[in-house]
N, CA, C and O atoms as a MOPAC input file, in Angstrom:
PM7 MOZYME 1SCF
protein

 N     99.08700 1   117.41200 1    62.85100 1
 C     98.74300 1   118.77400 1    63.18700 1
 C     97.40600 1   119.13800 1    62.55000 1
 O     97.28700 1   118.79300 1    61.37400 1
 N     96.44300 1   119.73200 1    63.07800 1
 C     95.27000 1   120.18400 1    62.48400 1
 C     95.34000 1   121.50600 1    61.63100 1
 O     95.99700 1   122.53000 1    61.81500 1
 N     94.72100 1   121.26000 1    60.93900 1
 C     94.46000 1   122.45300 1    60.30500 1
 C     93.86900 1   123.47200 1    60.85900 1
 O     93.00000 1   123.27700 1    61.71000 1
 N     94.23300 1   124.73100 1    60.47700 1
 C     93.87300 1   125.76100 1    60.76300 1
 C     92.67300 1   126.75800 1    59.75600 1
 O     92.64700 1   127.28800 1    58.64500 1
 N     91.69900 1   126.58300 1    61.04700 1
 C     90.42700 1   127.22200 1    60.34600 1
 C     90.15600 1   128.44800 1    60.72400 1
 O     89.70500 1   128.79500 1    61.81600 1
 N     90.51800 1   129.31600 1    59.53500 1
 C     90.44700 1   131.24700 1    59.50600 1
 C     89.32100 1   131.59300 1    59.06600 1
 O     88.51500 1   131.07000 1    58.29600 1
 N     89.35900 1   132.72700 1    59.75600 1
 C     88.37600 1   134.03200 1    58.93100 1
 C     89.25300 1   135.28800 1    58.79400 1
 O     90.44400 1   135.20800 1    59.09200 1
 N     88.88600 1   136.08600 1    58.49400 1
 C     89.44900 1   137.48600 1    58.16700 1
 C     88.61300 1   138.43600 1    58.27300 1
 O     87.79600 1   138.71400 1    57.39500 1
 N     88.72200 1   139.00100 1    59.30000 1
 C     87.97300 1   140.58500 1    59.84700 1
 C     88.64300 1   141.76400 1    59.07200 1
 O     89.62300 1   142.28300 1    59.60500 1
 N     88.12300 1   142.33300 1    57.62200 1
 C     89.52600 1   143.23500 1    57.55300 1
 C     89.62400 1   144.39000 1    57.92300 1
 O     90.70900 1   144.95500 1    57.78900 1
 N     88.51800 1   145.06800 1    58.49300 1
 C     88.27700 1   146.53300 1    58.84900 1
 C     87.94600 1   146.51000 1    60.28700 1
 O     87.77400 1   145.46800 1    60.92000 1
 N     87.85400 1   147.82000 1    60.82700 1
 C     87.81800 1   147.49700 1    62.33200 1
 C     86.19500 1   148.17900 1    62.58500 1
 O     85.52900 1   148.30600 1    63.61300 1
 N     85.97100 1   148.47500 1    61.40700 1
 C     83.72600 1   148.39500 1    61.79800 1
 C     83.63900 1   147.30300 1    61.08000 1
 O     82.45900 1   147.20100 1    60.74600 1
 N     84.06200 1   146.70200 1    60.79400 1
 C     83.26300 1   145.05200 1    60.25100 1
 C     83.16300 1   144.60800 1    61.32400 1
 O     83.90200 1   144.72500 1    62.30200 1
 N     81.58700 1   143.70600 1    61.08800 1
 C     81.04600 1   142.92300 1    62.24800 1
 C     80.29900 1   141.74000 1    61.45200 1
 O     79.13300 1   141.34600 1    61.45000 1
 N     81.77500 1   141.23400 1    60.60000 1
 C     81.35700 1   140.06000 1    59.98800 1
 C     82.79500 1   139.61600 1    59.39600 1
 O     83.61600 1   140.36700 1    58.86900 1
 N     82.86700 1   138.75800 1    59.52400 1
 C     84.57900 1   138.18300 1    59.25500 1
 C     84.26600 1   137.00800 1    57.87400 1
 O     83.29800 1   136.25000 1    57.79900 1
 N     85.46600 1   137.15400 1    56.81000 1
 C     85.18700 1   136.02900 1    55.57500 1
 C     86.10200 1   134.84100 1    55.74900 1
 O     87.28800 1   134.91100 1    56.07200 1
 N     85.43400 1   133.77400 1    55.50600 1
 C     85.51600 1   132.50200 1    56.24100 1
 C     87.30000 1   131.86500 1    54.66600 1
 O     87.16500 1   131.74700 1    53.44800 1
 N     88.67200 1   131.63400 1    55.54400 1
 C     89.23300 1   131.26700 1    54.60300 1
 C     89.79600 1   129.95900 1    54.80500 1
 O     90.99500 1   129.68900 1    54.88700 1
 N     88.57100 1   128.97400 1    54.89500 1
 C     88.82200 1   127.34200 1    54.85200 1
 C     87.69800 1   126.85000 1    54.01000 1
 O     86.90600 1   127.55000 1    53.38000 1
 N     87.74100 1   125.26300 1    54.09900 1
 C     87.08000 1   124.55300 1    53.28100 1
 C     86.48200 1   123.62500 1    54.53600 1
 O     87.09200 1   123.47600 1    55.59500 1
 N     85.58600 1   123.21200 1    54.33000 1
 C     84.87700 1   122.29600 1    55.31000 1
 C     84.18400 1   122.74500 1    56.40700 1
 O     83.61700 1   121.85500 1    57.04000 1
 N     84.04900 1   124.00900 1    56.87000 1
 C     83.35300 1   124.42000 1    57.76900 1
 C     82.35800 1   124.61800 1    58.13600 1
 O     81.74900 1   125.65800 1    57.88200 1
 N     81.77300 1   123.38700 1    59.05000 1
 C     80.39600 1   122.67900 1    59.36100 1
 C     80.19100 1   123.28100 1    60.52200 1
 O     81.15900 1   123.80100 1    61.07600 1
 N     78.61400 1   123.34700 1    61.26200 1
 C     77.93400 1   123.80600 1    61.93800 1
 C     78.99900 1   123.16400 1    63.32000 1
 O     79.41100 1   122.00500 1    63.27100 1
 N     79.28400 1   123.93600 1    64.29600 1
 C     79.74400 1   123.84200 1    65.44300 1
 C     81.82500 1   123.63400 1    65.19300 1
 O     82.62200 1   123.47200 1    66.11700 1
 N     82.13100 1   123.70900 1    63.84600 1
 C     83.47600 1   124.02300 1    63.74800 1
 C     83.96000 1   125.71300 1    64.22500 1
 O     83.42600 1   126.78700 1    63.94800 1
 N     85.51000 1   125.31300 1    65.25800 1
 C     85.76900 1   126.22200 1    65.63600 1
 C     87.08200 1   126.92000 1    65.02600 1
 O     88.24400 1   126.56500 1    64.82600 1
 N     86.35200 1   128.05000 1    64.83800 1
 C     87.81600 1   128.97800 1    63.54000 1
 C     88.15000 1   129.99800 1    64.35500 1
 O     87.52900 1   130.27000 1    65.38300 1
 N     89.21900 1   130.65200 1    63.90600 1
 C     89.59300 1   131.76300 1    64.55000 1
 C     90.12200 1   133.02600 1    63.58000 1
 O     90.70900 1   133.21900 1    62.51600 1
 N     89.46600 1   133.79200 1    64.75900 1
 C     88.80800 1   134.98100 1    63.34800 1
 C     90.32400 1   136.02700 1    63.90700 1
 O     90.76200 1   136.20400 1    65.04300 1
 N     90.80400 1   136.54800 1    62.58700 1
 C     92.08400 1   137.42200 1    63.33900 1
 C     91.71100 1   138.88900 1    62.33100 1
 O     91.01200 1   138.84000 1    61.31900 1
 N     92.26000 1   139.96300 1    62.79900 1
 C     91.87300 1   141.18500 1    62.36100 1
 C     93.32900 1   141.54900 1    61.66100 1
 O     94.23100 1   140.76500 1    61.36800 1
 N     93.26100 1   143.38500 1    61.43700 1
 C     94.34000 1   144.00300 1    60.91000 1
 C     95.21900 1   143.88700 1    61.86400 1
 O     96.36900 1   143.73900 1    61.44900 1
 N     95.07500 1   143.90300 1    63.11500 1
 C     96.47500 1   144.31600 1    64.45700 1
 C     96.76900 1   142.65100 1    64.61700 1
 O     97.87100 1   142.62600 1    65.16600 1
 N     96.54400 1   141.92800 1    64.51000 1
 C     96.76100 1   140.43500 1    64.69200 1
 C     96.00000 1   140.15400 1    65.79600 1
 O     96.77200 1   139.52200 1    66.51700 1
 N     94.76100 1   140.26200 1    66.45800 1
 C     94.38300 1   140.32100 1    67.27400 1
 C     93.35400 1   138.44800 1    66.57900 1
 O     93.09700 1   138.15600 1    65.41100 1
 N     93.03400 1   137.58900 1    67.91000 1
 C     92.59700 1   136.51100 1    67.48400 1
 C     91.49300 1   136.31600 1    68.31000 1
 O     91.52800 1   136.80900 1    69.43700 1
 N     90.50500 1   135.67400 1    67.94200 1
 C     89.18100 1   135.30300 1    68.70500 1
 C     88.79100 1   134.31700 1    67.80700 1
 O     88.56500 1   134.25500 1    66.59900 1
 N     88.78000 1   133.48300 1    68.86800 1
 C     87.94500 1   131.65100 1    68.48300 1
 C     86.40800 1   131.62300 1    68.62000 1
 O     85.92300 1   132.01700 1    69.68100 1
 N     85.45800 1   131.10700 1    67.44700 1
 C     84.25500 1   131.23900 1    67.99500 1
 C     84.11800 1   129.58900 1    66.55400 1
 O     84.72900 1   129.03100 1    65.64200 1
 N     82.57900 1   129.56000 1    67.51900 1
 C     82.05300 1   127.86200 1    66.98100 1
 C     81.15200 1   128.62000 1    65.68600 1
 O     80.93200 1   129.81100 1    65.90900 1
 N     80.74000 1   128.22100 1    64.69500 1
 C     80.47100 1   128.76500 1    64.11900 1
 C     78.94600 1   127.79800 1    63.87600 1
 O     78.79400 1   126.58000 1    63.96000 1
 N     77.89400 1   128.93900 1    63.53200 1
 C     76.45200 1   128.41300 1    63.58200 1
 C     76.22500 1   128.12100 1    61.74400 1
 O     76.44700 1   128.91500 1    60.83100 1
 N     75.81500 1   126.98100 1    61.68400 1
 C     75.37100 1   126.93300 1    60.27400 1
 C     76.80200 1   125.87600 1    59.46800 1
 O     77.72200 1   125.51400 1    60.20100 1
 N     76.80500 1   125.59900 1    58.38700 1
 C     77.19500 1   125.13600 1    57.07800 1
 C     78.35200 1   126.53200 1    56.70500 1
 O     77.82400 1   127.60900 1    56.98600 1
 N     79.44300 1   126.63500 1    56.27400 1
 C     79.46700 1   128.28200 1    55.86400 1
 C     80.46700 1   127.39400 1    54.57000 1
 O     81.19800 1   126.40400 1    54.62200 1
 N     80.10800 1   128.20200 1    53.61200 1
 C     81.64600 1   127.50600 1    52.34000 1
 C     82.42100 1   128.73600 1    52.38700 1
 O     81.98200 1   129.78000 1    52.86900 1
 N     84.03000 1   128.54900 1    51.68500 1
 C     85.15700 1   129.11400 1    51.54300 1
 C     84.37400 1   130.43600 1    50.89900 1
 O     83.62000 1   130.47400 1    49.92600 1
 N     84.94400 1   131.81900 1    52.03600 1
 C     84.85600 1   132.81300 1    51.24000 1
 C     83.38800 1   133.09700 1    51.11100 1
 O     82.98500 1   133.53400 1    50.03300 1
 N     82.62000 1   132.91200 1    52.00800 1
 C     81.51000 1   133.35700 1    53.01600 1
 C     81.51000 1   133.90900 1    54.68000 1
 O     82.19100 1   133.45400 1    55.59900 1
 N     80.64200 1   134.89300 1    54.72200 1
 C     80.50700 1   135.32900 1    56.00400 1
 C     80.01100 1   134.89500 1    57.20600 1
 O     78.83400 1   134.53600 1    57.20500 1
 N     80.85800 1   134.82400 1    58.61500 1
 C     80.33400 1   134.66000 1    59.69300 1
 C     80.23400 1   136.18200 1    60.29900 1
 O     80.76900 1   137.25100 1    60.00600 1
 N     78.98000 1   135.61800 1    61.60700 1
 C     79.16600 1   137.28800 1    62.17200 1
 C     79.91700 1   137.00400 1    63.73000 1
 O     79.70800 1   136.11800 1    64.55900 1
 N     80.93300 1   138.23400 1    63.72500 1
 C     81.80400 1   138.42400 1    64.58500 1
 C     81.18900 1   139.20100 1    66.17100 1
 O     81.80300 1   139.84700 1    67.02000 1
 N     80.15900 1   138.91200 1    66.11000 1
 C     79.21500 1   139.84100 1    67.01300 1
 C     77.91000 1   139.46400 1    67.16100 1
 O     77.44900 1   138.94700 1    66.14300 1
 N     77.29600 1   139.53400 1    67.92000 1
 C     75.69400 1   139.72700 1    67.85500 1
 C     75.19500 1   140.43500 1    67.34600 1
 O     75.48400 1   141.62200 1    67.49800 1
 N     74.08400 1   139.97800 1    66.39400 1
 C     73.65200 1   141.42300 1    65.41700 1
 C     72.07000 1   140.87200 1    65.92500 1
 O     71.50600 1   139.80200 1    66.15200 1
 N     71.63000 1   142.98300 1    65.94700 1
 C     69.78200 1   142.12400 1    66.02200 1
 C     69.32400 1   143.00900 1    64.61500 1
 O     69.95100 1   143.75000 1    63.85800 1
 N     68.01000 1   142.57400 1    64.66600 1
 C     67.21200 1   142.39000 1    63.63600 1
 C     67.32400 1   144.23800 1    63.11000 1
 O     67.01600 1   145.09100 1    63.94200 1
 N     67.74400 1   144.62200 1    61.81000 1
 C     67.38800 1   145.71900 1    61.29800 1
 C     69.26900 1   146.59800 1    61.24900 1
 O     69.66900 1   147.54800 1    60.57600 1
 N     70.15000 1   145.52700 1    62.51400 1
 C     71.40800 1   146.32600 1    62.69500 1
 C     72.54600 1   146.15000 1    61.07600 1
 O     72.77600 1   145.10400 1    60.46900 1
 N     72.93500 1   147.20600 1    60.83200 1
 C     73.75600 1   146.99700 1    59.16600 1
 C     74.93000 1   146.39400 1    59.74300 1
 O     75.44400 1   146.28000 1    60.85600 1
 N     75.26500 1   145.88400 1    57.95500 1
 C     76.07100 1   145.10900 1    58.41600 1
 C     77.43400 1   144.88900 1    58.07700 1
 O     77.23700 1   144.16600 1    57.10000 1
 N     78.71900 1   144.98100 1    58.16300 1
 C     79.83800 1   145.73700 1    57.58000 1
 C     80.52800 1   144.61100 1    57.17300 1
 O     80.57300 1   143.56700 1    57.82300 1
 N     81.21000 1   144.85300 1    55.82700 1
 C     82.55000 1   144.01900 1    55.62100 1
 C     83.15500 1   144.86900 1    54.87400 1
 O     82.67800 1   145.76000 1    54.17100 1
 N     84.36600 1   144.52600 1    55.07100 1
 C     85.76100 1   145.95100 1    54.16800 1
 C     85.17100 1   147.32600 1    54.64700 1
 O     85.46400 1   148.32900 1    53.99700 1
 N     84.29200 1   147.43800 1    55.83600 1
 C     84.12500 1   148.53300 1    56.36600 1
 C     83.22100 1   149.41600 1    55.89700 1
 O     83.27500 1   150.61100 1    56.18500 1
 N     82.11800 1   148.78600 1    54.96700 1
 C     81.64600 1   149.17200 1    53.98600 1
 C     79.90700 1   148.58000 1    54.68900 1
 O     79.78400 1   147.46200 1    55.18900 1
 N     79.11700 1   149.25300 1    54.61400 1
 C     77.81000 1   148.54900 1    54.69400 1
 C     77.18500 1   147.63400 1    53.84700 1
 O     76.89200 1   148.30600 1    52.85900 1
 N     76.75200 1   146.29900 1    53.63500 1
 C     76.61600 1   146.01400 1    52.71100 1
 C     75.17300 1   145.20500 1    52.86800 1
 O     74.78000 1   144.58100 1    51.88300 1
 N     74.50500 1   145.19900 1    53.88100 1
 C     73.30800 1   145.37800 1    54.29900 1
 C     73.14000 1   145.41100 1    55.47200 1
 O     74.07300 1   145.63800 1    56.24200 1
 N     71.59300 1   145.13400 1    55.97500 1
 C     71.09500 1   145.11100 1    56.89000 1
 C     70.62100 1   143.63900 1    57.56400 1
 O     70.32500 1   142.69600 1    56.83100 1
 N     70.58400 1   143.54800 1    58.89100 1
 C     70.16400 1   141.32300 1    59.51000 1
 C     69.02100 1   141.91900 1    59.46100 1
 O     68.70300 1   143.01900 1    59.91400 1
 N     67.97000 1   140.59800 1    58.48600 1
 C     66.49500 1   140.29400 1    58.20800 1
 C     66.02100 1   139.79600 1    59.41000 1
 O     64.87400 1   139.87300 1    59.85100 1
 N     67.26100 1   139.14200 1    60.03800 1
 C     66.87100 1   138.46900 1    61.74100 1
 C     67.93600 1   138.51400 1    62.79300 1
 O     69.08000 1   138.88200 1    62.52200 1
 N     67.59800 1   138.17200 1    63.88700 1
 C     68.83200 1   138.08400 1    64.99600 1
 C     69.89900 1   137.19300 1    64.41300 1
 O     69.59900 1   136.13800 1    63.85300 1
 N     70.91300 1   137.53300 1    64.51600 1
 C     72.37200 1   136.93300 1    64.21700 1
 C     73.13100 1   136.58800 1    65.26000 1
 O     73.48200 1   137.61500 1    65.84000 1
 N     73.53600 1   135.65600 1    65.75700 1
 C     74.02200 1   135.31200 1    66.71500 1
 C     76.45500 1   135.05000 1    66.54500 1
 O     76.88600 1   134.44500 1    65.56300 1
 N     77.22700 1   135.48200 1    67.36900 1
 C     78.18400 1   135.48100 1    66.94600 1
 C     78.71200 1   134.11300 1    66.50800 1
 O     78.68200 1   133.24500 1    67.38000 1
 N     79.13500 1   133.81200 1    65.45100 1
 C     79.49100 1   132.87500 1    64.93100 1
 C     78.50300 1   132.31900 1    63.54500 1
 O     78.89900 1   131.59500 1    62.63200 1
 N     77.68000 1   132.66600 1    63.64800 1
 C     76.63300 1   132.44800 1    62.39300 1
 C     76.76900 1   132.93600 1    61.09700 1
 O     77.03400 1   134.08400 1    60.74000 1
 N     76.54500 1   131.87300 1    60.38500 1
 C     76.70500 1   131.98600 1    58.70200 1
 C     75.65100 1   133.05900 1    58.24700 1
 O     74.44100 1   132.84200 1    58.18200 1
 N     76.23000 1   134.16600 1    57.96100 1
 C     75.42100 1   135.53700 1    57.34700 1
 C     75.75500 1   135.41300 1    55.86800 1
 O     76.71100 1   135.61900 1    55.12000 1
 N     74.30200 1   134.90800 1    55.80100 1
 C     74.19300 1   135.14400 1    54.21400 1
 C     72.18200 1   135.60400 1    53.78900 1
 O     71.25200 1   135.83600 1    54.56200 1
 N     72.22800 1   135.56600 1    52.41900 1
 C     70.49900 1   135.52500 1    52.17600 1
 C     69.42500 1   135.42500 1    52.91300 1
 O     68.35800 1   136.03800 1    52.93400 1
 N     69.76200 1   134.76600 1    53.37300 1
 C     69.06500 1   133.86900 1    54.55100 1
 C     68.22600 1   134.74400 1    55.84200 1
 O     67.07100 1   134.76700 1    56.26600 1
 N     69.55100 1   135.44500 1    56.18600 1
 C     69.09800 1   136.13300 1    57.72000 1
 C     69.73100 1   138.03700 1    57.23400 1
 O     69.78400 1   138.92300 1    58.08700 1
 N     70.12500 1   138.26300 1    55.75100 1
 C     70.89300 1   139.79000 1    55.51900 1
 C     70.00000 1   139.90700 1    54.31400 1
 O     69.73100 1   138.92100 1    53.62800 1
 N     69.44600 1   141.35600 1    54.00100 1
 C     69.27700 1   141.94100 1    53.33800 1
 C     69.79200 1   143.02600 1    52.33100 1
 O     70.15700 1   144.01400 1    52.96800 1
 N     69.92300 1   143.16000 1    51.19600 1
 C     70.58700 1   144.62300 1    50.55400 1
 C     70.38600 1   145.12900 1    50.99100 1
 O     69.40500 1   144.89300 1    51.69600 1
 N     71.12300 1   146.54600 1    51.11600 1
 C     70.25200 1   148.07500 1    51.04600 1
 C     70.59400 1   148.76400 1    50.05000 1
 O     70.02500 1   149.84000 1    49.86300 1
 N     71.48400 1   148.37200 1    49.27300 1
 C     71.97100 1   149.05200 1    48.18600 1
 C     71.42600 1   149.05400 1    46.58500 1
 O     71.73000 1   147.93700 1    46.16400 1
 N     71.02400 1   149.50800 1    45.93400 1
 C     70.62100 1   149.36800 1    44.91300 1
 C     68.56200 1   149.20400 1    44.58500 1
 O     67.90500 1   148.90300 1    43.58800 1
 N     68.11000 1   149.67600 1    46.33700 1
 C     66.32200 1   148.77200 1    46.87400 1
 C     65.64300 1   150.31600 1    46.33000 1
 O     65.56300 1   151.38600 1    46.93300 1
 N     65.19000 1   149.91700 1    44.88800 1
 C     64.19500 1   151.01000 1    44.43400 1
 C     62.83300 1   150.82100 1    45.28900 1
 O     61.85500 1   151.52900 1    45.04900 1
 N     62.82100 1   149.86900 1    46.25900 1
 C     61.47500 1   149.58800 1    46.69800 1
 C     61.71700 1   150.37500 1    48.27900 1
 O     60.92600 1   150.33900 1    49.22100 1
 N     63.06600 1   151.08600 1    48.23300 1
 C     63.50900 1   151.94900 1    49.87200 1
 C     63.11400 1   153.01000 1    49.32800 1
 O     63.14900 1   153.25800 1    48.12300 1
 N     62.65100 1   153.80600 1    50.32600 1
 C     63.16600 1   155.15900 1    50.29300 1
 C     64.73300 1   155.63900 1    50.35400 1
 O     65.33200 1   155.10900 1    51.28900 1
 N     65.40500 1   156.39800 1    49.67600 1
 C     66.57200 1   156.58900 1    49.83000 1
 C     67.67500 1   155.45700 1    49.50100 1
 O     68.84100 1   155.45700 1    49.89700 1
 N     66.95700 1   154.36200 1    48.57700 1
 C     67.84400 1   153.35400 1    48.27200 1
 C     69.05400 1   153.79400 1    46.58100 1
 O     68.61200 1   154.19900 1    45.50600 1
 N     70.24000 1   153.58400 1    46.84500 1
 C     70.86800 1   153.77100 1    46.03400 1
 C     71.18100 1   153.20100 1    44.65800 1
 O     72.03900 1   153.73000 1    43.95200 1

């Protein structure tokens, strides 16, 4: 039997699901399930390790970006669904004395 490769969507404005396997290489397919048990299979873009973010959506450049329903930045670039969102392609917004209006 194969293993089963999760994510966890936990809020219903998150548009980024946290990855809960080990081994999940560029074109592995996980399936992302929410609060209602609702399931969606997607290939996932990139390298991602246990307890990192994929995005559950298409994100473009500047759109924030939610987990636990919470903003926790903004995509530095287009995000495509299934892609490892991290440093890379997301920015803070929280804490950016260099924003206007940064907290």
């Amino acid at each position: 039997m194969e293993e089963l490769k999760l994510a966890l969507k936990v809020d219903d404005k998150d548009n980024v699901a946290t990855i809960f396997a080990n081994g999940i290489c560029d074109g592995t397919e996980v399936e992302i399930r929410d609060r209602q048990g609702n399931m969606t299979k997607v290939r996932v873009i990139g390298d991602v390790p246990y307890g990192h973010k994929i995005a559950v959506c298409d994100l473009k450049k500047g759109d924030p970006i939610y987990k636990y329903g919470e903003s926790i930045g903004a995509a530095s670039a287009d995000i495509k669904t299934g892609e490892y969102v991290h440093v890379h392609n997301m920015v803070a917004m929280r804490g950016r004395g260099d924003l206007k209006g940064g907290e």
